[in-house]
N, C-alpha and C positions, 0 to 999 in steps of 0.2 A: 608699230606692231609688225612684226617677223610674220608673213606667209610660209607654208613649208611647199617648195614644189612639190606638184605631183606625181605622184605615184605611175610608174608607167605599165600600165594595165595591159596595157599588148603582152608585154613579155612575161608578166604573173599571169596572163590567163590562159596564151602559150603554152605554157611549164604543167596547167592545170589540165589543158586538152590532151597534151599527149600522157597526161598520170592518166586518165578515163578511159583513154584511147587503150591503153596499154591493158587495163585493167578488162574492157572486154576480150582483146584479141587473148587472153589467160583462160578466161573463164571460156571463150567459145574453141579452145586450142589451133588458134590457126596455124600458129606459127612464125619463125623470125623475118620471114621477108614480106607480111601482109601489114606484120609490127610497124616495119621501117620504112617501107614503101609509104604504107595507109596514112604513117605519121608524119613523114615527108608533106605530102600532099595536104593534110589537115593544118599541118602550122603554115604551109605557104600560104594557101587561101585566108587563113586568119590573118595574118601578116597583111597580105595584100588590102585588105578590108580596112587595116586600120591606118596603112602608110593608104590608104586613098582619101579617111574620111577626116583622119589628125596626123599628119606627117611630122616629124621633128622641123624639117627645111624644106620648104618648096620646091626650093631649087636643087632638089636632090631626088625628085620624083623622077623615077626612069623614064626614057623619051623613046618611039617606037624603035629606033637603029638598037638603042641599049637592049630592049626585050628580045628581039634577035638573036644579037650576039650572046644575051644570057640564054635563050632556047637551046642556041647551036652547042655551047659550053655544055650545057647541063644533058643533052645528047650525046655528047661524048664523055663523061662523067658518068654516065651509065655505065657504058662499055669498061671504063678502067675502073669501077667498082666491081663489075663481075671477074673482071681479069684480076683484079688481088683477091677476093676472096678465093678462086680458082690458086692461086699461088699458094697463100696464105695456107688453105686448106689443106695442098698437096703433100708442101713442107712438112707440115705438121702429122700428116700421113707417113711421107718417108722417116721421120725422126720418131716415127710410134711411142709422140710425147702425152698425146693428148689423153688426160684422165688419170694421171700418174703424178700429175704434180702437188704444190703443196696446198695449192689453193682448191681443190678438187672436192673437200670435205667442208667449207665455209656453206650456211647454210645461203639461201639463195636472198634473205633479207641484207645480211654482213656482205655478198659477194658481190650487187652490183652494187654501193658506192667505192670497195676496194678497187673494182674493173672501171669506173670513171676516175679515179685518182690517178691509179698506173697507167692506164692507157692515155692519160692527159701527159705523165710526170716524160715517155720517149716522145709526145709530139711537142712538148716544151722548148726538148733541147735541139731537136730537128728543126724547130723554125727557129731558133736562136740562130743556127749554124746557117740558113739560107738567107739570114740576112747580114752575114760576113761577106758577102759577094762573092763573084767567078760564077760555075757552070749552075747551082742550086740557086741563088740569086736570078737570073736570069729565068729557071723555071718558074721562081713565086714571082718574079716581077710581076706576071700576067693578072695575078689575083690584088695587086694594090696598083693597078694600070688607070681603072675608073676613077676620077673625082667626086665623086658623090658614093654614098651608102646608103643600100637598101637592099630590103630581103630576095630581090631575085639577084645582085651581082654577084652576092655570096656562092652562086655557080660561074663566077667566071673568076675561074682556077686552070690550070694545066692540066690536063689527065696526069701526065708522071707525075705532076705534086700530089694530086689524089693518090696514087698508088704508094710512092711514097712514106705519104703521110697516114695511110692505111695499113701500110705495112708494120710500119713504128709501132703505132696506138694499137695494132690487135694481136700480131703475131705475138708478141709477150703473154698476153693473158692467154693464150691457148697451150703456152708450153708451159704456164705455169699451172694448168688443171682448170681454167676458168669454167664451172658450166657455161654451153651454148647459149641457154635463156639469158644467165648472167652478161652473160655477152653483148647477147643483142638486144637487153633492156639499157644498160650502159649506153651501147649504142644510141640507142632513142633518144637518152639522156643529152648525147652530144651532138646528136644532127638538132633537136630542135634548139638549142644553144648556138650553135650557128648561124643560124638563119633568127637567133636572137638580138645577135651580138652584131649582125648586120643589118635591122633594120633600121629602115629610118620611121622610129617612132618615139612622141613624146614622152616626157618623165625620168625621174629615178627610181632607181630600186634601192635608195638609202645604203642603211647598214645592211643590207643583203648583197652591196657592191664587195663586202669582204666575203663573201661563200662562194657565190657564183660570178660568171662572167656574165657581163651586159654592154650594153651598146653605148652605156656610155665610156664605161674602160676600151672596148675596142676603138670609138675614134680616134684616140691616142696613137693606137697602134697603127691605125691606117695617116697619119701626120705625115705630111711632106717636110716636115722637119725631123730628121733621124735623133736629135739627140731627145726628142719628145714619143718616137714610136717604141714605146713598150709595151708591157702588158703581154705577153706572147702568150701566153694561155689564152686559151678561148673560151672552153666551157667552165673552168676553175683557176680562179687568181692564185691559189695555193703556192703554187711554185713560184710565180712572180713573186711573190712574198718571202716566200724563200731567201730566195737570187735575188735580191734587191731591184728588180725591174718592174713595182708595184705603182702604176702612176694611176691616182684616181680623181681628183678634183679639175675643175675645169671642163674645157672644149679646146680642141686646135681648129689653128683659124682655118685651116684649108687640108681635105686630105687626099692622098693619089701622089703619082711621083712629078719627077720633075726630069723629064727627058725627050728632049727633043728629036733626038733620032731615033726613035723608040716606035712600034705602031701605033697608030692611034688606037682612041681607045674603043671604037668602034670596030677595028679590024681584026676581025675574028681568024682570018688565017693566016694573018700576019702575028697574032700573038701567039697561035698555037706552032708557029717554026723559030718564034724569038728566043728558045732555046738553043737553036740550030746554029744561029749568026753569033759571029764574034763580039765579044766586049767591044762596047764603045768606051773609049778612055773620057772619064769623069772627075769629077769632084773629089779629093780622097775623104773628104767629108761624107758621101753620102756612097752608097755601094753603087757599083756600077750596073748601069741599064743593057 
């Protein structure tokens, strides 16, 4: 007799906090950065609770150096999220696109899943292209630096990836008429998806692995074997699906790279200048570090 694994309840209950969270911040009008901030904080504290109490791998539970280096990340992750919205915004100021476009008239139920599809479909090809190697490679190296997965290393990114990678995903939907709420509900959509996709916590999400993105398709993507790291969506498999880069079944045996002269993965200012330094000549198998 066939058991079915379970169900991974962190991240359906995840998905469920920030739909509740979302649906007060409406009803009391706070606003988008009480949305995103409030909902940031609400899915990491649930996350934390359940990579404490049912982790997927033990040995994948962050060690004190780790929380550090994720603290210092995610403090500068601030900074470059104000500074692209500050860009993002101005742009769209100078180009007096906003509210003009076609999507400006989609009612606000139709407009944020169309604003998590597009805003997914340019960070798709954006990480596609960073992991071609040279100077982009190098900035995302920092984010697949850790050997383990869990919901805080998901901030230890590059600020310019962030920027980025923020640029891609939103600036589109503004010139294309996106409402703001539309926006920054999408938003919501995809930071707790992040920080879904990175924890370490047990279960599947089934046939739900074809809608959305989960943690079990992201370890794929974090493989120390390249020709196994696909999956480049994060919050929506859609476009892997697409693009033939849809890998779902399984675990990789190990994930993080493989670079020796690389900072470790605790060195937090050595990975925020590991853009700065030249290629090390590698493997033509795997991109270089």
């Amino acid at each position: 007799m066939h058991t079915l694994p379970p169900l991974n309840w962190a991240h359906l209950g995840a998905l469920l906090l920030a739909a509740g969270w979302a649906a007060l911040v409406l009803q009391l009008h706070w606003g988008s950065m009480p949305l995103l901030l409030g909902g940031l904080l609400l899915v990491l504290a649930w996350f934390a609770f359940w990579e404490w109490r049912w982790p997927y791998r033990e040995d994948w539970r962050a060690q004190p150096a780790d929380r550090r280096r994720d603290a210092l990340f995610a403090i500068a992750l601030l900074g470059a999220d104000a500074l692209a919205d500050l860009l993002i915004r101005g742009l769209v100021m100078h180009l007096n696109a906003h509210g003009a476009g076609p999507a400006a008239a989609l009612p606000l139920w139709l407009a944020v899943p169309f604003a998590a599809l597009l805003g997914e479909f340019g960070d798709y090809w954006l990480h596609r292209l960073k992991h071609r190697g040279g100077w982009l490679w190098r900035v995302h190296f920092v984010h697949h630096r850790p050997s383990a997965l869990n919901v805080t290393n998901n901030f230890t990114t590059h600020p310019l990836d962030l920027l980025l990678r923020k640029t891609v995903h939103v600036l589109p939907l503004w010139l294309l008429g996106f409402d703001p709420l539309a926006i920054a509900l999408a938003g919501l959509f995809s930071q707790t998806q992040s920080f879904a996709t990175h924890a370490n916590s047990r279960g599947t999400l089934g046939w739900l692995n074809y809608l959305i993105g989960s943690a079990e398709l992201h370890r794929w993507h974090h493989s120390v074997n390249v020709d196994e790291a696909l999956n480049f969506g994060t919050a929506l498999p859609l476009w892997d699906q697409l693009f033939g880069t849809y890998r779902r079944h399984g675990a990789p045996a190990r994930v993080g790279v493989i670079a020796p002269q690389a900072p470790a993965e605790q060195d937090t200012l050595g990975l925020l200048l590991h853009p700065l330094r030249r290629a090390v000549p590698g493997p033509s198998v795997q991109p270089q570090a």
